[in-house]
PDB file of the backbone (N, CA, C, O) and the ligand in Angstrom, with CONECT records:
HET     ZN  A 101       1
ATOM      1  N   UNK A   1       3.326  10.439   9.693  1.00  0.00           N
ATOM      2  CA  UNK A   1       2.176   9.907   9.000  1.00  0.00           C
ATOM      3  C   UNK A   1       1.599   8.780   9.832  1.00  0.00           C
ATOM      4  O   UNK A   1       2.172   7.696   9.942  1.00  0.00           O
ATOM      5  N   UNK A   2       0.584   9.037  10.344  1.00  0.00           N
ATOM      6  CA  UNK A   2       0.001   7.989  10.717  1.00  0.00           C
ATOM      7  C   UNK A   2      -1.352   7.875  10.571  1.00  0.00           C
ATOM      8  O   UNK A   2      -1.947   8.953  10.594  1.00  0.00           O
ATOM      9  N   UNK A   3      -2.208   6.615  10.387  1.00  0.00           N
ATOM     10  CA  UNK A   3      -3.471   6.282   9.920  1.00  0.00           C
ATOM     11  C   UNK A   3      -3.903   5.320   9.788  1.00  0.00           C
ATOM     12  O   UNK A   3      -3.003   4.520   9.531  1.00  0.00           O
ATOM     13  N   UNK A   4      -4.952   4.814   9.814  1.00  0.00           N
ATOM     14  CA  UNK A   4      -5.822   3.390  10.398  1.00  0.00           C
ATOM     15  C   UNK A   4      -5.623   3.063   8.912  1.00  0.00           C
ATOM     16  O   UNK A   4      -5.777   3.936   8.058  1.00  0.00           O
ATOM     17  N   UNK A   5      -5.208   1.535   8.541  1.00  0.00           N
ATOM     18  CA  UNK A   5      -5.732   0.330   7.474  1.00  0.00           C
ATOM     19  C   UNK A   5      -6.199  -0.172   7.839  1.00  0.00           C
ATOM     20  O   UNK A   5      -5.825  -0.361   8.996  1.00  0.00           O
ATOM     21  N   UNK A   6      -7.503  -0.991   7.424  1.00  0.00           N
ATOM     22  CA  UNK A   6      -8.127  -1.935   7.334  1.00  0.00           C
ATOM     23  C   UNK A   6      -7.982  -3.251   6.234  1.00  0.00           C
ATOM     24  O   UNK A   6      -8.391  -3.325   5.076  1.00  0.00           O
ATOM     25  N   UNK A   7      -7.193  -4.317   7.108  1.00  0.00           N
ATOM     26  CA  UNK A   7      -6.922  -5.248   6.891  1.00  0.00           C
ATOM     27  C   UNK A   7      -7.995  -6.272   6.190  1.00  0.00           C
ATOM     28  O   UNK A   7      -8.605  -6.929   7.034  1.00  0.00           O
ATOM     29  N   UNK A   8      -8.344  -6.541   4.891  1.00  0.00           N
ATOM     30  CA  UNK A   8      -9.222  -7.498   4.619  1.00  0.00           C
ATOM     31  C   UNK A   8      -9.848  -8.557   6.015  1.00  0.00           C
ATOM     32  O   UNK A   8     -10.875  -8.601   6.691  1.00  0.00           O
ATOM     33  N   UNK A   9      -8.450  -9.375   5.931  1.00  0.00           N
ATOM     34  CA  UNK A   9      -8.653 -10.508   6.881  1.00  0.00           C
ATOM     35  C   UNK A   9      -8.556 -10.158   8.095  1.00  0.00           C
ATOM     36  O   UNK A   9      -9.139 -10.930   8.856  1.00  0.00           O
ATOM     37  N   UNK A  10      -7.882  -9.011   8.736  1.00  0.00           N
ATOM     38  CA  UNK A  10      -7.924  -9.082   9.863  1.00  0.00           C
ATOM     39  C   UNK A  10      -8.580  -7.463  10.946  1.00  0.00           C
ATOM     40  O   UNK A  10      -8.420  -7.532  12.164  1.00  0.00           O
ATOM     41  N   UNK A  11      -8.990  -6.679  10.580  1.00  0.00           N
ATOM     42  CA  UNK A  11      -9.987  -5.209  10.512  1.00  0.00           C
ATOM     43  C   UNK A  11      -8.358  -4.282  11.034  1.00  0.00           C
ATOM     44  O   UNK A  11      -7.163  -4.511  11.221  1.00  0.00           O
ATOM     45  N   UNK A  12      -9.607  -2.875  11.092  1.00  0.00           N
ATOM     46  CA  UNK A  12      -8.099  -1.450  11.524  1.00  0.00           C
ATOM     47  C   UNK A  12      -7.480  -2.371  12.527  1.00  0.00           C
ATOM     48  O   UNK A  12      -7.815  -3.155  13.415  1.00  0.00           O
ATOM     49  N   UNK A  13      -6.270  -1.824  11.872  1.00  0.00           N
ATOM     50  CA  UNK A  13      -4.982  -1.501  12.343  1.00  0.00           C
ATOM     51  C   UNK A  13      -4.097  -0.546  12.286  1.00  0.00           C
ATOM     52  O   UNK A  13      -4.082  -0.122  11.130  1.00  0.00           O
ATOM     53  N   UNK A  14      -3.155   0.154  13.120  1.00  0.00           N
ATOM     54  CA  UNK A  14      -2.271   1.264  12.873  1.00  0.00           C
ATOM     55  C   UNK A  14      -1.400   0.874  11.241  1.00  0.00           C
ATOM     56  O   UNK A  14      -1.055  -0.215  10.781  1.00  0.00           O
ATOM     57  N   UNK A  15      -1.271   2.166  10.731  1.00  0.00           N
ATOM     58  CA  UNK A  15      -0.491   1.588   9.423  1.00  0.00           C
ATOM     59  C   UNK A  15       0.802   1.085   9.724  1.00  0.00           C
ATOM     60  O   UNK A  15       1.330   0.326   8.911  1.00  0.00           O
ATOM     61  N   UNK A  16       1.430   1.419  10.847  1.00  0.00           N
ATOM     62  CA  UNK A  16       2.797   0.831  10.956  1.00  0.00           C
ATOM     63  C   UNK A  16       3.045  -0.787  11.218  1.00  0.00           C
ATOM     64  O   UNK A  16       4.127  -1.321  11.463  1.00  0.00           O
ATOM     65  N   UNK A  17       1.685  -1.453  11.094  1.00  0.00           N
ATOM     66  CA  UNK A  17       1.959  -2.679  11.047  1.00  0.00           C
ATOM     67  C   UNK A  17       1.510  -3.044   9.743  1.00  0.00           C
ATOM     68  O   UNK A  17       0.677  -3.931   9.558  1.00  0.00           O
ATOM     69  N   UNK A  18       2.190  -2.197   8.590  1.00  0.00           N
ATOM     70  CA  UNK A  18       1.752  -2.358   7.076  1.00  0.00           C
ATOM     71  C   UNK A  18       3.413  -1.875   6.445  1.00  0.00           C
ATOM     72  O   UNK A  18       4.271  -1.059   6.783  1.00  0.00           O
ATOM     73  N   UNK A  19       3.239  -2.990   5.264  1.00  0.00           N
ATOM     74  CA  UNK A  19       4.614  -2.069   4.201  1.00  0.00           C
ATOM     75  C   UNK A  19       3.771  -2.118   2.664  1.00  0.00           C
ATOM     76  O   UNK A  19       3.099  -2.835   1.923  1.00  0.00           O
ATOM     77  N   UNK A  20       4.458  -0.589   2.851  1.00  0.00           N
ATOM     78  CA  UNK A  20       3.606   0.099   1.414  1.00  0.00           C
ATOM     79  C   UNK A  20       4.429  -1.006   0.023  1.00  0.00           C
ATOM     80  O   UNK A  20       5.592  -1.403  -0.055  1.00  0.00           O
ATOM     81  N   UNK A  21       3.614  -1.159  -0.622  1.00  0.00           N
ATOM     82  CA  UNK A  21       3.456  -2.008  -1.843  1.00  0.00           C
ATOM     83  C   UNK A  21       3.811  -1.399  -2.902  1.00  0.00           C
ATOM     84  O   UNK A  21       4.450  -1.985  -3.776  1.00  0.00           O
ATOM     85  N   UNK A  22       3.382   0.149  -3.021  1.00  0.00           N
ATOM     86  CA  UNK A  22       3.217   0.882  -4.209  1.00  0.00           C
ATOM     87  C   UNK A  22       1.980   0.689  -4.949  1.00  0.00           C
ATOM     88  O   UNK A  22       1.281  -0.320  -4.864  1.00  0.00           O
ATOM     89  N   UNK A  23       1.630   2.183  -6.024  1.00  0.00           N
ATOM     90  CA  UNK A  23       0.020   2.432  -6.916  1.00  0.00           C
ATOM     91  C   UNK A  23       0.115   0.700  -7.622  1.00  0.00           C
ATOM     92  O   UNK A  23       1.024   0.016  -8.092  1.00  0.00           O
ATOM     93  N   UNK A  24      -1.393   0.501  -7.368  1.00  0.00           N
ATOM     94  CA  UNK A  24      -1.879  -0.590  -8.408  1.00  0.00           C
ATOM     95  C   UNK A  24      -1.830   0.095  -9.604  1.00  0.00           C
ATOM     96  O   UNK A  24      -2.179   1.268  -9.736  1.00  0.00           O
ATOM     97  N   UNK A  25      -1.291  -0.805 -10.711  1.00  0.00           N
ATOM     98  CA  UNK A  25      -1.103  -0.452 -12.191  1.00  0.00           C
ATOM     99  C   UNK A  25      -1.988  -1.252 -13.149  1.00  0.00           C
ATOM    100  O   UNK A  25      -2.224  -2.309 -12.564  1.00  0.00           O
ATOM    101  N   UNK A  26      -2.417  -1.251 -14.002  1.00  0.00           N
ATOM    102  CA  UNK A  26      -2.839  -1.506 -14.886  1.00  0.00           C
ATOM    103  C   UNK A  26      -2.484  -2.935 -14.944  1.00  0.00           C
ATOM    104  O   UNK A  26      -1.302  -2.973 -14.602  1.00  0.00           O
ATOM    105  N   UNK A  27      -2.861  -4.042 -15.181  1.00  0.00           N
ATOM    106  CA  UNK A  27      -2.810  -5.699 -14.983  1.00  0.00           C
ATOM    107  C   UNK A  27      -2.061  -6.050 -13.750  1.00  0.00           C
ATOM    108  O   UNK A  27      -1.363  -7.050 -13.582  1.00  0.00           O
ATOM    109  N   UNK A  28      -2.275  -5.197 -13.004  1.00  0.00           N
ATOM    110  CA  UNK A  28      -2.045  -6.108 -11.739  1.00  0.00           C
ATOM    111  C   UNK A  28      -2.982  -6.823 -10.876  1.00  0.00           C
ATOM    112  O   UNK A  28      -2.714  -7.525  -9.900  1.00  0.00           O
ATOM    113  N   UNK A  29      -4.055  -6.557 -11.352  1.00  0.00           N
ATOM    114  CA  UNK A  29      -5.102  -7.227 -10.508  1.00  0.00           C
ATOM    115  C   UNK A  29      -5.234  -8.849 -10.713  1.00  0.00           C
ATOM    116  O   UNK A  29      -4.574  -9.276 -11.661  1.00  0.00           O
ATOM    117  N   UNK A  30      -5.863  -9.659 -10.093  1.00  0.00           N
ATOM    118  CA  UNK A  30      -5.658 -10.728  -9.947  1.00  0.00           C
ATOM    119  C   UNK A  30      -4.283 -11.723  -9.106  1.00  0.00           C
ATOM    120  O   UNK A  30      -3.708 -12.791  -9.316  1.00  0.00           O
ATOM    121  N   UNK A  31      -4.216 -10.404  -7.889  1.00  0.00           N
ATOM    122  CA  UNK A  31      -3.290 -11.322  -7.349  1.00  0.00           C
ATOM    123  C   UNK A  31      -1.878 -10.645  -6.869  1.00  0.00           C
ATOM    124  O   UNK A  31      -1.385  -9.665  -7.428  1.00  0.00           O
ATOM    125  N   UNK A  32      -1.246 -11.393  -5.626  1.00  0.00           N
ATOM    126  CA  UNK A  32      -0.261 -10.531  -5.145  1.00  0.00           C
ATOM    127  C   UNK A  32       1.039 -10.377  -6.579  1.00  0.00           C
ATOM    128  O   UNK A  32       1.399 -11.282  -7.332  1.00  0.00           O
ATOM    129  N   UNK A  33       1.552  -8.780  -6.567  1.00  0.00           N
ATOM    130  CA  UNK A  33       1.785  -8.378  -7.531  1.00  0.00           C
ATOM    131  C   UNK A  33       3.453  -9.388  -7.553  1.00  0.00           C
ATOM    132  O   UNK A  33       3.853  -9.870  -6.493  1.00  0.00           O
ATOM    133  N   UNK A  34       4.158  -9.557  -8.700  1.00  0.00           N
ATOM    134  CA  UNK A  34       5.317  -9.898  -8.571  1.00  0.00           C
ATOM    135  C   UNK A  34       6.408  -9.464  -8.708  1.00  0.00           C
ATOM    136  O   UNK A  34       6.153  -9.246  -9.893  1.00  0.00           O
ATOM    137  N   UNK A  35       7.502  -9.092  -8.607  1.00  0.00           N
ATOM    138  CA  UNK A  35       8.830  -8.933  -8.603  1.00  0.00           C
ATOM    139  C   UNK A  35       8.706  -6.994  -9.721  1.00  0.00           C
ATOM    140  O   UNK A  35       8.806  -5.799  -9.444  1.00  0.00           O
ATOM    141  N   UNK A  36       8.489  -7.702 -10.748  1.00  0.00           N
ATOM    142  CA  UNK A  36       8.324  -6.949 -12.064  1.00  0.00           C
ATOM    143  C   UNK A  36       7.297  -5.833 -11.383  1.00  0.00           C
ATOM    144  O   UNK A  36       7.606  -4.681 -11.078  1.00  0.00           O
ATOM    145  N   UNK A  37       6.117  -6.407 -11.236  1.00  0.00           N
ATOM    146  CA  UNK A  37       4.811  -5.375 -10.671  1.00  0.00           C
ATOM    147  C   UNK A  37       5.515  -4.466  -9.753  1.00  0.00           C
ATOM    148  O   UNK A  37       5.223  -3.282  -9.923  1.00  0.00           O
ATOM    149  N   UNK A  38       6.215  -4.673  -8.989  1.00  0.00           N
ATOM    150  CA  UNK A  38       6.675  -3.819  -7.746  1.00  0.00           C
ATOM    151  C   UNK A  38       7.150  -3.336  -7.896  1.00  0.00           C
ATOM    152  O   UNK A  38       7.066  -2.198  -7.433  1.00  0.00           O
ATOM    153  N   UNK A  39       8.217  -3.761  -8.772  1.00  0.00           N
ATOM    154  CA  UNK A  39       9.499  -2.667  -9.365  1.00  0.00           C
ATOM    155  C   UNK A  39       9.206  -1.721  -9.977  1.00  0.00           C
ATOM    156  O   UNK A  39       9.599  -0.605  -9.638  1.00  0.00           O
ATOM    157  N   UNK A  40       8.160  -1.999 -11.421  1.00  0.00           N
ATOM    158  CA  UNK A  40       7.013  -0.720 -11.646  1.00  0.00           C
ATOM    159  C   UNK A  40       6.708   0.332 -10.519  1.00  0.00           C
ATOM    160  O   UNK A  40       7.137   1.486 -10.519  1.00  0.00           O
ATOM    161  N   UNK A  41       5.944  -0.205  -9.607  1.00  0.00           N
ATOM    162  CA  UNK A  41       5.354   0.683  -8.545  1.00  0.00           C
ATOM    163  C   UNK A  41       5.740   1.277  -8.257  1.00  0.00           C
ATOM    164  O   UNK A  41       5.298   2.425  -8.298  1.00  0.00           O
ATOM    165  N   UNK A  42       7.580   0.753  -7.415  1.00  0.00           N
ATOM    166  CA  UNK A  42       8.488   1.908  -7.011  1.00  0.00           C
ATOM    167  C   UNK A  42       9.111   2.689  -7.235  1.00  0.00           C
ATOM    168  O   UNK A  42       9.610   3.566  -6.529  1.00  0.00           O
ATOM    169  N   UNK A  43       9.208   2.317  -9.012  1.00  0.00           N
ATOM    170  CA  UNK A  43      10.274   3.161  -9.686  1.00  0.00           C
ATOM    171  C   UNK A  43       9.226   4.337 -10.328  1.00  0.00           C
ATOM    172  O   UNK A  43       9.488   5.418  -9.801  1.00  0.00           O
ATOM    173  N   UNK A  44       8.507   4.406 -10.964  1.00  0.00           N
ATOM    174  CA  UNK A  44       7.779   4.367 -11.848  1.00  0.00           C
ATOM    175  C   UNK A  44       6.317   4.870 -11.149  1.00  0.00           C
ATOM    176  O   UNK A  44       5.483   3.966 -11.201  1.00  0.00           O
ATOM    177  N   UNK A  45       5.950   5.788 -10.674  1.00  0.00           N
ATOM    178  CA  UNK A  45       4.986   6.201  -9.439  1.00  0.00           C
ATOM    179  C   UNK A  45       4.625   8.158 -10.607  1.00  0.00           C
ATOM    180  O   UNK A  45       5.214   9.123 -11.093  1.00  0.00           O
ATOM    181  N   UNK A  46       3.220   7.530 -10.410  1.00  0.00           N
ATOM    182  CA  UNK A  46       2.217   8.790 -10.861  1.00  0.00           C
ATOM    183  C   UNK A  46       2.629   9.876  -9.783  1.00  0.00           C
ATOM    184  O   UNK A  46       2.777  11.031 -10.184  1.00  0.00           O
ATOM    185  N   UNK A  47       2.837   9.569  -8.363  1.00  0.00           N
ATOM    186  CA  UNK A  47       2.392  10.448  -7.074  1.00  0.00           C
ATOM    187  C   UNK A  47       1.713  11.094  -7.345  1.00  0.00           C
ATOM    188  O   UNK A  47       2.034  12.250  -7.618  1.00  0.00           O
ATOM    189  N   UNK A  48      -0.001  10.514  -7.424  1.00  0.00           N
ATOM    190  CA  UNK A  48      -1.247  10.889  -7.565  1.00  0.00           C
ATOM    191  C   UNK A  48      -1.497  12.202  -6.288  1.00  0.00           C
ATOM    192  O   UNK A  48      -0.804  11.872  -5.326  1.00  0.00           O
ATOM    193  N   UNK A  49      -2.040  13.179  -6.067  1.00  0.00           N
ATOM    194  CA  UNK A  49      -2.037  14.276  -4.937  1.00  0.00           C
ATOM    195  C   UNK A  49      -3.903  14.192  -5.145  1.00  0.00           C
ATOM    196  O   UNK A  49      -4.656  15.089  -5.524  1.00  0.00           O
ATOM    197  N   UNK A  50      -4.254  12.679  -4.709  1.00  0.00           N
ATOM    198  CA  UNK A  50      -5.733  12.844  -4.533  1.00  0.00           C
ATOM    199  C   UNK A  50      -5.675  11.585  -4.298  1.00  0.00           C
ATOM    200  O   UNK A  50      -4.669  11.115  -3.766  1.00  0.00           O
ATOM    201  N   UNK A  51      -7.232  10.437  -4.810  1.00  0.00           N
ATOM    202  CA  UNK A  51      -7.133   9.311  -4.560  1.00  0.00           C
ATOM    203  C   UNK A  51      -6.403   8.229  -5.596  1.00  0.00           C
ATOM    204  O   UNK A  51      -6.377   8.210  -6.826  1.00  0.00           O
ATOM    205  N   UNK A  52      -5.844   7.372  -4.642  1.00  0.00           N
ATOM    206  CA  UNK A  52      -5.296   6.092  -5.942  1.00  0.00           C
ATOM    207  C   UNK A  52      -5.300   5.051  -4.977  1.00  0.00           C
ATOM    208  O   UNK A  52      -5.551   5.185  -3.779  1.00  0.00           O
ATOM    209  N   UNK A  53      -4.986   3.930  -5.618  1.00  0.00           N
ATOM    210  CA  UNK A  53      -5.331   2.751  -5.565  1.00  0.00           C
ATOM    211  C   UNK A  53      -3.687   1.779  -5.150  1.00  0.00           C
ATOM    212  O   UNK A  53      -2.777   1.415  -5.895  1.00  0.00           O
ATOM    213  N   UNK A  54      -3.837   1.662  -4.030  1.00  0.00           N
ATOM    214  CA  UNK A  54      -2.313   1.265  -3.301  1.00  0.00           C
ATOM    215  C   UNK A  54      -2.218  -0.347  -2.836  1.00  0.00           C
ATOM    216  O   UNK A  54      -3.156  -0.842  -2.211  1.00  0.00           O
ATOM    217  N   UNK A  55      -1.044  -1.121  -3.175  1.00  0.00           N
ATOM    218  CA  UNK A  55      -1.035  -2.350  -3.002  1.00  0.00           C
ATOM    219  C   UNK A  55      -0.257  -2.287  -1.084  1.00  0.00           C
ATOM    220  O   UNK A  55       0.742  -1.643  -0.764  1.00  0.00           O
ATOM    221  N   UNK A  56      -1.114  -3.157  -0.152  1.00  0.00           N
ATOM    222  CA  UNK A  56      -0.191  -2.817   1.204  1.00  0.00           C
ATOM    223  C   UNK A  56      -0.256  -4.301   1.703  1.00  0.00           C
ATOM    224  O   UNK A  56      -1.201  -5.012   1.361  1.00  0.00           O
ATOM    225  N   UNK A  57       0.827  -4.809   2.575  1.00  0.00           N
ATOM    226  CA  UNK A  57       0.709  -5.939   2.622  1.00  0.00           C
ATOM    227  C   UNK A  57       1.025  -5.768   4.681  1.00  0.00           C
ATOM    228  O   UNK A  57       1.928  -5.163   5.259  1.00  0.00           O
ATOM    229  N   UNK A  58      -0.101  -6.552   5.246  1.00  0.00           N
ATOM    230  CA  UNK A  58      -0.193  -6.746   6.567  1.00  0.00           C
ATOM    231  C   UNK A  58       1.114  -7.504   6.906  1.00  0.00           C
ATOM    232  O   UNK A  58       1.016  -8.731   6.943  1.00  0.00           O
ATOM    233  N   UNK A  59       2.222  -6.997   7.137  1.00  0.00           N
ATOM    234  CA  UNK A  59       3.341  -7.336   7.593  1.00  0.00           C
ATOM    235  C   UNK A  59       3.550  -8.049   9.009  1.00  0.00           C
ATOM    236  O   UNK A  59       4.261  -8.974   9.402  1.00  0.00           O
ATOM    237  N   UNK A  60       2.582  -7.179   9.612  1.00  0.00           N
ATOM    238  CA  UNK A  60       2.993  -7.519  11.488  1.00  0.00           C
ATOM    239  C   UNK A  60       1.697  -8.311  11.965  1.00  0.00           C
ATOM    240  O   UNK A  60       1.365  -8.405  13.146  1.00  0.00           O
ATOM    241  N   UNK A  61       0.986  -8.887  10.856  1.00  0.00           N
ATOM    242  CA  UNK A  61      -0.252  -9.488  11.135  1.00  0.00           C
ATOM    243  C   UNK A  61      -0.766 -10.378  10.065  1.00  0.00           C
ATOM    244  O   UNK A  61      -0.566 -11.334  10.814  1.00  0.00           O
ATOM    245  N   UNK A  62      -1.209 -10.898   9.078  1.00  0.00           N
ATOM    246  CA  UNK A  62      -1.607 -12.200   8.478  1.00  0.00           C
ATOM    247  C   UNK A  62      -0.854 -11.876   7.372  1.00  0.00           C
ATOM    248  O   UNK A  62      -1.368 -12.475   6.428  1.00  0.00           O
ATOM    249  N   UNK A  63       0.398 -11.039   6.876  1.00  0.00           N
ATOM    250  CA  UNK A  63       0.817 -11.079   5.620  1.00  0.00           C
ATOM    251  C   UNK A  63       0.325 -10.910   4.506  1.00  0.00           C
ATOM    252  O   UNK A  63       0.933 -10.951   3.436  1.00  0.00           O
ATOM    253  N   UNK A  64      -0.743 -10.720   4.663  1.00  0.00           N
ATOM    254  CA  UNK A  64      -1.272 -10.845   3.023  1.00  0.00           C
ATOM    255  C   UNK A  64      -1.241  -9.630   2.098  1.00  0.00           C
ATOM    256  O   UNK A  64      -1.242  -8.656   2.851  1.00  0.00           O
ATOM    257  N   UNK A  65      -1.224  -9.349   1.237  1.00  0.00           N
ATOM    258  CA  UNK A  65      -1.125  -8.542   0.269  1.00  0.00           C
ATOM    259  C   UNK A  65      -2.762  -8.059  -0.190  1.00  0.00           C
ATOM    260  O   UNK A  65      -3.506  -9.039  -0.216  1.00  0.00           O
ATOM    261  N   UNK A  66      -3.328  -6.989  -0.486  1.00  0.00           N
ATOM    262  CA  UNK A  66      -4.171  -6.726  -0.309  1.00  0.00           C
ATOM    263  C   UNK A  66      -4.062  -4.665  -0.886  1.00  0.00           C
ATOM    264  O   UNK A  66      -3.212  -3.810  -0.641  1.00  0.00           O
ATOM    265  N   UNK A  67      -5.261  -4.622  -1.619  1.00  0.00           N
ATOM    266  CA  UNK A  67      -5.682  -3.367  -2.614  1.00  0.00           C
ATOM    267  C   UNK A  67      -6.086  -2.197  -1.229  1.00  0.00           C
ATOM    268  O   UNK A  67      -6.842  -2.585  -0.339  1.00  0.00           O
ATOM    269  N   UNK A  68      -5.697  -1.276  -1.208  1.00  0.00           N
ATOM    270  CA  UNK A  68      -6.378  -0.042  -0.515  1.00  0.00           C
ATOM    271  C   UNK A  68      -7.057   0.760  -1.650  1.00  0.00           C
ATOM    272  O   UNK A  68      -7.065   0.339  -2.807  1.00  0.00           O
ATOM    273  N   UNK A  69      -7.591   1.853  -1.305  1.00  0.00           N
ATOM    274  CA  UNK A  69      -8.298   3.115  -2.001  1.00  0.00           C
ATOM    275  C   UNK A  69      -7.893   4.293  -1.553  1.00  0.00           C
ATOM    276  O   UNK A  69      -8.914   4.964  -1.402  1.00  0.00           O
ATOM    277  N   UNK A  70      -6.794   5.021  -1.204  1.00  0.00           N
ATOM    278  CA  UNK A  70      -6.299   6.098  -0.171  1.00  0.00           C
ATOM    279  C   UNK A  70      -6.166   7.555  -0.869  1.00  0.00           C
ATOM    280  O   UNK A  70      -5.699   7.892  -1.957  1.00  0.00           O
ATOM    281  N   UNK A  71      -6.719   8.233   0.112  1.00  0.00           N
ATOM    282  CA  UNK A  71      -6.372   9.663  -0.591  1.00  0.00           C
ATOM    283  C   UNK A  71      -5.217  10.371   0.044  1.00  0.00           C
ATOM    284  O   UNK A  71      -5.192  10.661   1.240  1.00  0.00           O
ATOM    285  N   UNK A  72      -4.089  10.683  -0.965  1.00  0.00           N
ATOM    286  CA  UNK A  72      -2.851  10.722  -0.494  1.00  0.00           C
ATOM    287  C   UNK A  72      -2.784  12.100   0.345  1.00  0.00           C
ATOM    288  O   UNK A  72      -1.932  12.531   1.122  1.00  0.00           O
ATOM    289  N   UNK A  73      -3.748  12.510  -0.014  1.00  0.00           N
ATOM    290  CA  UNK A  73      -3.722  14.187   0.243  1.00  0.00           C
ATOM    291  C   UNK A  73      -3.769  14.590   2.111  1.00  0.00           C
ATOM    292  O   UNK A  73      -3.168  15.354   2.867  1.00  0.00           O
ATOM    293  N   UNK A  74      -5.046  13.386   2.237  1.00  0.00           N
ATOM    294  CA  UNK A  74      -5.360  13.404   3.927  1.00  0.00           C
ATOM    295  C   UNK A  74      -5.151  11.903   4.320  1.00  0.00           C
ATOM    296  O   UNK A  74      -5.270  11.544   5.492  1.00  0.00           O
ATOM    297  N   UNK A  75      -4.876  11.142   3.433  1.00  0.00           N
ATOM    298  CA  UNK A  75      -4.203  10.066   4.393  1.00  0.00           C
ATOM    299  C   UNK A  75      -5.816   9.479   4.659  1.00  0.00           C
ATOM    300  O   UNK A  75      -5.864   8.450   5.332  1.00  0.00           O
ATOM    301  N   UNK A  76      -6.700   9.860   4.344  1.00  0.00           N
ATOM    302  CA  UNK A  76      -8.186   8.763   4.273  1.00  0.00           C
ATOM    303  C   UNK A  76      -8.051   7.744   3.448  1.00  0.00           C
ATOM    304  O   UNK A  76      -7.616   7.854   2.302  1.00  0.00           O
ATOM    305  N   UNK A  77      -8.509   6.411   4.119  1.00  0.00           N
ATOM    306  CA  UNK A  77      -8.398   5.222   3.276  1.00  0.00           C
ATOM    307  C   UNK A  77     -10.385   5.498   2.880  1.00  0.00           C
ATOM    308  O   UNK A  77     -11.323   5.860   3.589  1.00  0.00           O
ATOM    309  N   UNK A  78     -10.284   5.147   1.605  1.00  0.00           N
ATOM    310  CA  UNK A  78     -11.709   5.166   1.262  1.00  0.00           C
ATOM    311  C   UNK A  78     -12.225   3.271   1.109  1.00  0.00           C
ATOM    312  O   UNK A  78     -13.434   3.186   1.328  1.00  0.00           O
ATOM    313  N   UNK A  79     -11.599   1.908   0.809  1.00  0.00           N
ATOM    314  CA  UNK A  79     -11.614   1.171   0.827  1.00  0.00           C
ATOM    315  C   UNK A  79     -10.822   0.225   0.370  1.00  0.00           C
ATOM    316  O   UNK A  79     -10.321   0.094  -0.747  1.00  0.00           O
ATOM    317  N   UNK A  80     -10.718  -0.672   1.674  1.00  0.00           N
ATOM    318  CA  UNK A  80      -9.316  -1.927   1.053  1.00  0.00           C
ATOM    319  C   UNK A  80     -10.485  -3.370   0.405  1.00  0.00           C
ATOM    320  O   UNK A  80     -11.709  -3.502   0.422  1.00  0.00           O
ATOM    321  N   UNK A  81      -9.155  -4.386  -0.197  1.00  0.00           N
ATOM    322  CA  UNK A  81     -10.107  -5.481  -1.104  1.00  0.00           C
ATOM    323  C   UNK A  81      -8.803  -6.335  -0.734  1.00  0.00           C
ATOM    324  O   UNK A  81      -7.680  -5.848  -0.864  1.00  0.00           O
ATOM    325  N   UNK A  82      -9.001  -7.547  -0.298  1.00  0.00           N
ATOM    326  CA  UNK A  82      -7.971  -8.623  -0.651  1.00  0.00           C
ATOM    327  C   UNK A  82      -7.677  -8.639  -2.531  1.00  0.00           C
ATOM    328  O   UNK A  82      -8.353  -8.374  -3.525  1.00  0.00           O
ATOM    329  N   UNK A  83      -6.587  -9.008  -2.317  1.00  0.00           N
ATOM    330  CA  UNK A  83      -5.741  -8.461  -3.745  1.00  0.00           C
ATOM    331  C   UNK A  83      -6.368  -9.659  -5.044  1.00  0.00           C
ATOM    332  O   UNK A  83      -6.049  -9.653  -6.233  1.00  0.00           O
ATOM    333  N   UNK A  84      -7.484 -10.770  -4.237  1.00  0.00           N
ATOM    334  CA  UNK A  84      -7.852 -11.990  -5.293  1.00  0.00           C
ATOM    335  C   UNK A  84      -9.577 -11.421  -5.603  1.00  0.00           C
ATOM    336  O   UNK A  84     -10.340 -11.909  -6.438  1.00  0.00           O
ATOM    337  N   UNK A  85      -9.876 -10.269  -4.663  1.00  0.00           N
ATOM    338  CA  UNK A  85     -11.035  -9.980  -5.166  1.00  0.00           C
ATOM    339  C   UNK A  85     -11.111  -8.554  -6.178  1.00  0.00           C
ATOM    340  O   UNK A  85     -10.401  -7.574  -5.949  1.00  0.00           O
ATOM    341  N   UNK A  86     -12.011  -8.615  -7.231  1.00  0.00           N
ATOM    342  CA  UNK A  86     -11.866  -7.665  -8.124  1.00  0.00           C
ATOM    343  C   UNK A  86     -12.456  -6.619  -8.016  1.00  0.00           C
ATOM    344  O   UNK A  86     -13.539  -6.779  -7.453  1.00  0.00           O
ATOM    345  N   UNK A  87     -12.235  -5.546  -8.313  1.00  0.00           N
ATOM    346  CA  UNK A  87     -12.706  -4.067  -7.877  1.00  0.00           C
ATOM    347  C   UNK A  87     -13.481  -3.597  -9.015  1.00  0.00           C
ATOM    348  O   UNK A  87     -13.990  -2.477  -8.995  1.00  0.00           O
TER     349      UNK A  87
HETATM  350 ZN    ZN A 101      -4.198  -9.126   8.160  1.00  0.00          ZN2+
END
């Protein structure tokens, strides 16, 4: 699997300088998700086979936590959002 993110703060990058977050859920917005939120994500996963809405955090580059739009199917990101702006 490989495929371009686009980093809010910092533009494309290969995804391998990203760790998957898991689907945004329902009140997670407003902010990097916490402990609880994640554990949701990972345990607890629609595995949508179209587009959904993925939390990814720039690991190998400004850290931040931050919303994608990805279609799981082809691996197209349709649009990322820093995780404090609302969609
Ligand atoms: Zn970044």
């Amino acid at each position: 699997m490989s495929f371009v993110l686009e980093c809010p703060h910092c533009g494309p990058r290969e995804v391998t300088d990203f760790r998957f977050g898991g689907e945004v859920r329902p009140g997670d917005d407003g902010g990097r998700p916490d402990a609880a939120a994640l554990t949701r994500t990972l345990y607890l996963r629609a595995n949508v086979d179209g587009v959904q809405r993925e939390w990814w955090q720039h690991r190998s580059g400004c850290g931040a936590w931050f919303r994608a739009e990805r279609d799981t199917g082809t691996n197209r990101v349709l649009r990322t959002a820093a995780a404090e702006v609302a969609w």
